[in-house]
N, C-alpha and C positions, 0 to 999 in steps of 0.2 A: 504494500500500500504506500501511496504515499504521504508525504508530510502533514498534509492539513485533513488527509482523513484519520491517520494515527492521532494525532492530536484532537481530533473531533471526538474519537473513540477511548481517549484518554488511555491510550497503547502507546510504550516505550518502543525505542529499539531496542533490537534482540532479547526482548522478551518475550517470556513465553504467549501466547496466545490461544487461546480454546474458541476452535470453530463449529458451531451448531448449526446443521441442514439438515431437516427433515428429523429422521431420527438417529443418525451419525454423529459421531463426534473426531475431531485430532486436534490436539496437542500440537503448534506451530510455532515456530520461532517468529519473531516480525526483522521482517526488513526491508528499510524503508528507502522507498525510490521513486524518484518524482516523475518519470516517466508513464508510472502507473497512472489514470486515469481520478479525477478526485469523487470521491464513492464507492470504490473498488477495489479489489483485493486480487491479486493472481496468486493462485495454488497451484501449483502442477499436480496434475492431472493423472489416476494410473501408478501412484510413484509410493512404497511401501510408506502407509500413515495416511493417506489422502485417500485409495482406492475406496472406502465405503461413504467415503462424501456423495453425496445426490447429482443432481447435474451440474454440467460443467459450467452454464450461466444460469445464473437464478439466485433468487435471495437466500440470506445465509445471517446467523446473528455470531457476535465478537464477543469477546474481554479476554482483558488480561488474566492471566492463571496465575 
């Protein structure tokens, strides 16, 4: 994510972060890059810890762990 969504979300860097979709959950480190879009989050996709996340775009809830 980037900066002024971390900050909106009151999420550090490389802190841990707990993503909530549907009924999945992972455990994520943040790292922050302004590149990303502001509201948005990129998760890879597929990648051991993300695989039971829901779809690939769609809403999803945060916080820090």
């Amino acid at each position: 994510m980037n900066g002024a969504t971390a900050t909106l979300n009151q999420v550090d860097s490389q802190a841990e972060v707990e993503i909530v979709q549907g009924d999945f959950r992972a455990t994520l480190v943040c790292v922050i890059d302004d590149r990303v879009a502001d509201g948005c989050v990129y998760i890879p996709a597929g990648v051991p810890g993300t695989e039971l996340l829901g779809p690939m775009v769609g809403p999803l809830t945060m916080s820090q762990a």
